[in-house]
C-alpha positions in Angstrom: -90.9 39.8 6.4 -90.0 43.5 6.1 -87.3 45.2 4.3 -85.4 47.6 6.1 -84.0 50.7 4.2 -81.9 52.1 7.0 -78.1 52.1 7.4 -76.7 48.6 8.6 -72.7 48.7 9.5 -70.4 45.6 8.8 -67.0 45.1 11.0 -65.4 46.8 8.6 -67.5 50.1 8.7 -66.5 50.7 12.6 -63.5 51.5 14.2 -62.6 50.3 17.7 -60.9 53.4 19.7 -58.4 52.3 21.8 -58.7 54.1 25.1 -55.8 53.8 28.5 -54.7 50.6 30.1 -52.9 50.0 33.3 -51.5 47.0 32.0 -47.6 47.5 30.6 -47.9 44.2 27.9 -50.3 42.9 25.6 -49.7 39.5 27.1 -51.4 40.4 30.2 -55.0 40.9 28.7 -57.1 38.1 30.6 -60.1 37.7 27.7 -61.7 35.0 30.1 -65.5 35.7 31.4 -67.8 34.3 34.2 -71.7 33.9 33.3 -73.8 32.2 35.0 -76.8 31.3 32.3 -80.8 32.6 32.7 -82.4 28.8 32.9 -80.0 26.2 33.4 -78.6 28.0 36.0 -74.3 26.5 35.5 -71.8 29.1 35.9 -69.5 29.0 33.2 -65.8 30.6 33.3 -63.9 31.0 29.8 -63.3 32.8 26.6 -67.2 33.6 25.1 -65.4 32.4 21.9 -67.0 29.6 20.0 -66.3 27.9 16.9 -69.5 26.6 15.2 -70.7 23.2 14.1 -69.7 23.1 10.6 -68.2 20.4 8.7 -64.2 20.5 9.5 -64.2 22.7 12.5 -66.7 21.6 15.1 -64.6 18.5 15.6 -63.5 16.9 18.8 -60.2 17.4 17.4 -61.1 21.2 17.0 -62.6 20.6 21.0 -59.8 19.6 22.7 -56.7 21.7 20.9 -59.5 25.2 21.7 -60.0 23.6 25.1 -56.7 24.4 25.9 -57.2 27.9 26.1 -60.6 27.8 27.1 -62.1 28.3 24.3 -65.3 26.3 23.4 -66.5 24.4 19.9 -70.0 23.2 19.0 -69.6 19.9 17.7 -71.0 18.7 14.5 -74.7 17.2 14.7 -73.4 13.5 13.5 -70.9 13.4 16.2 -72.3 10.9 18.8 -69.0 9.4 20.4 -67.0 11.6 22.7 -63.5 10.9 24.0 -63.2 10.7 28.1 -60.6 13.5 28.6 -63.1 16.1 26.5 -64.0 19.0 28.8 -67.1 19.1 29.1 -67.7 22.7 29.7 -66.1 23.2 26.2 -68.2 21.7 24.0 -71.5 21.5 23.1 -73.6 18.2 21.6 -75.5 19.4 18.5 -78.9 18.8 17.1 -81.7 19.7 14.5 -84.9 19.8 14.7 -86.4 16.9 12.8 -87.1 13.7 14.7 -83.9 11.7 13.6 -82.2 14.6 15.1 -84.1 14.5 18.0 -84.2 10.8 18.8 -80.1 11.1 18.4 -80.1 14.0 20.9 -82.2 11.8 23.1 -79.6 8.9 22.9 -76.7 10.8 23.2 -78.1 12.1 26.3 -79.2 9.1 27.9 -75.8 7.3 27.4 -73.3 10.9 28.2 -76.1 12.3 31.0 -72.9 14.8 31.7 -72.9 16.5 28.8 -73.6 20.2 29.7 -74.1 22.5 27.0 -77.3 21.1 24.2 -77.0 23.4 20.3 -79.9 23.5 18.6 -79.0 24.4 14.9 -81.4 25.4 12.1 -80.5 27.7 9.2 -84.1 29.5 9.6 -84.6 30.0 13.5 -88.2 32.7 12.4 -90.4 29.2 12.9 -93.1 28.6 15.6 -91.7 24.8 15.4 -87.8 25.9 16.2 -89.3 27.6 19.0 -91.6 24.5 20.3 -88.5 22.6 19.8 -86.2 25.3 22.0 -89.5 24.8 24.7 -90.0 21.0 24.9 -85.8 20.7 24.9 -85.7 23.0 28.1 -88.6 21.1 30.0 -87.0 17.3 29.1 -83.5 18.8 30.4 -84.0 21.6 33.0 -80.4 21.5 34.1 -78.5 21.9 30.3 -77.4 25.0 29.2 -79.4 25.3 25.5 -77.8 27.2 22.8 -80.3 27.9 19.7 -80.1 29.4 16.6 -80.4 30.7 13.9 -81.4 34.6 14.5 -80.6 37.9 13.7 -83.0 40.3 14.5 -84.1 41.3 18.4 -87.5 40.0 18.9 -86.1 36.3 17.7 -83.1 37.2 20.5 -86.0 37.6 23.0 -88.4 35.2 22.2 -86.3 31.8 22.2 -84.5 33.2 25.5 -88.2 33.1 26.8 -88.7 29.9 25.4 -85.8 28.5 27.0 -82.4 29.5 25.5 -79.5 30.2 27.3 -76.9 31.0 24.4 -78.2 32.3 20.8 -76.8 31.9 17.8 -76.4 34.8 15.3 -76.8 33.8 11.6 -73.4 33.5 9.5 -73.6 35.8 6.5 -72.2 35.2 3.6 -69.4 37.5 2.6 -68.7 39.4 -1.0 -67.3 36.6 -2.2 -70.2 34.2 -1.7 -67.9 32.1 1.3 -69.5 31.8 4.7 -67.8 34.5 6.9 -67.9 34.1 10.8 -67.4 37.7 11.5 -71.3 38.7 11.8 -72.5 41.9 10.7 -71.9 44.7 13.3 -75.4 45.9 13.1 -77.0 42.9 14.0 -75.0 41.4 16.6 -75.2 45.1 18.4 -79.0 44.8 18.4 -79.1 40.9 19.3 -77.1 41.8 22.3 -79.0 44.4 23.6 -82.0 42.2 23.3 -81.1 40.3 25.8 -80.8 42.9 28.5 -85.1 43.2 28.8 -84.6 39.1 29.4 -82.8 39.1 32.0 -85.3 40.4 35.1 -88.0 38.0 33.3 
């Protein structure tokens, strides 16, 4: 570990300059993307917004009302039963790292082999054994679309999409009032993203 003395900027510290639009409402911004992912390969179209895997939001309750607007939820790691009509390029089956977690994944899969999108959650993602993990994951399912986590710093960025990741997952900070914010630190996410640009022609 090293401690960084430089400047870091939160959301709040930069402001977004508006600049000219041809379109005549605000109801006419289209927020929806295409991607098509580094090692899985699926083209997904959608809003790149996603609400995480925490207790009382990545539900499948939380999946289908978000799936309406194309929006997409990681599901919570002890959710193992999924409703028919659940789109499947919305959600995401969760999992940690230990073996129970594992051995779950590994059923869940076996019995929904449609499930696209795999989240591999740990609060530390800075282990050699998260990145195994992300490694052996992406050789047992060549075809899924793995999103791993939890990073905030470039070389992490680049080294879990060259052990396999498609989709990383920025730590959550907590905020001034000791409650877990989603809005990540403008610094980081800046630096994550353009550490994924080197990755791409690899």
């Amino acid at each position: 570990m090293r401690i960084e003395d430089d400047i870091k900027l939160d959301f709040r510290d930069v402001l977004i300059r508006p600049k000219r639009s041809a379109l005549s409402s605000r109801k006419d911004v289209d927020l929806s993307r295409t991607y098509k992912f580094k090692h899985s390969g699926f083209e997904w179209t959608g809003v790149p917004i996603m609400a995480a895997n925490m207790d009382g939001v990545g539900t499948v309750e939380m999946a289908n009302a978000l799936s309406k607007h194309d929006l997409f939820t990681c599901l919570t790691k002890d959710i193992t039963d999924f409703p028919a009509d659940l789109n499947t390029a919305r959600f995401a089956v969760s999992t940690g790292i230990g073996k129970n977690d594992l051995d779950r994944l590994l059923a869940v899969l076996k019995e929904h082999p449609y499930i696209q999108f795999i989240c591999i959650d740990v609060a530390n993602g800075y282990t050699e054994y998260f990145g195994d993990i992300v490694a052996n994951v992406r050789r047992e399912y060549p075809d899924k679309t793995i999103i791993a986590g939890n990073v905030v710093t470039a070389d992490m960025t680049q080294e879990l999409i060259l052990r396999g990741a498609d989709i990383i997952k920025l730590i959550i900070y907590p905020n001034k009032r000791g409650t877990l914010a989603q809005v990540l630190k403008f610094t980081s996410t800046n630096i994550c993203a353009s550490a994924t640009k080197p990755t791409q022609n690899i």
